[in-house]
Every structure is written in C-alpha cells, then in structure tokens.
N, C-alpha and C positions, 0 to 999 in steps of 0.2 A: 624767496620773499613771496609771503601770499597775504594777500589784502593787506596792501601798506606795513606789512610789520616782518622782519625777518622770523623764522621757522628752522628748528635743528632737523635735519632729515637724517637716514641713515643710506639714502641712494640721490645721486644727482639727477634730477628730470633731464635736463642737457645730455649730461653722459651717464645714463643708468648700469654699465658694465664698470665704470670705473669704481675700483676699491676703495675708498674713501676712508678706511682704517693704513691703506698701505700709504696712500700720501700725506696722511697724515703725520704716519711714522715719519719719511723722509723730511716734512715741515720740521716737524717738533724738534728731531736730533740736531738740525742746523750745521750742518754738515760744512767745515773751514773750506773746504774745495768743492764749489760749485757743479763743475763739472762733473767731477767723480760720482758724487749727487745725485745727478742727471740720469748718468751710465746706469747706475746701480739701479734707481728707479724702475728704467726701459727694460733692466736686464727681466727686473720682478716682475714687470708687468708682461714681457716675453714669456716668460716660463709657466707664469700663470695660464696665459689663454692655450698653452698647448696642453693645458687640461681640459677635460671639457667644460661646458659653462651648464651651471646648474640655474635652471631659469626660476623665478622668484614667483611669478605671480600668472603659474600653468600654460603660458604659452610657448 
C-alpha cells in the first residue's frame, strides 16, 4: 500500500526474497489438505534457496 491506495508489486518490501509467483501457485490451487499445502510449500521454498539467489537490484 503507497499513499493510501493499494499497488500490484512483483517483490514484497517486507520479504523481498520471497517468490510471490510460487505462493501464489500454492494460494490459487487451494489445496483440500492444509497441511500437505504447507509441506509442499517449505519443500519449494527449501530447494529454491539451495540455489543460489540472483540478487535484483546489483547489490
């Protein structure tokens, strides 16, 4: 949200490494088992950072 009005971003100022196309995925699908959900998420998101992280804006 900037200057009173919500704004689509493609990175989270809060959490700038977080994938925001991969939790989306997990939103959208709406997955019947919560939990499994959840797992499957961390797994993504585990496997992801044992890559290395391609920094966005040269630092």
């Amino acid at each position: 949200m900037r200057e009173g009005e919500y704004e689509e971003v493609s990175r989270s100022t809060l959490l700038p490494d977080l994938d925001l196309s991969l939790l989306q995925r997990y939103y959208l699908e709406r997955h019947p088992d919560q939990y499994k959900a959840v797992n499957e998420f961390l797994q993504a998101i585990r496997s992801r950072s044992a890559a290395p992280a391609v920094k966005v804006n040269g630092n």
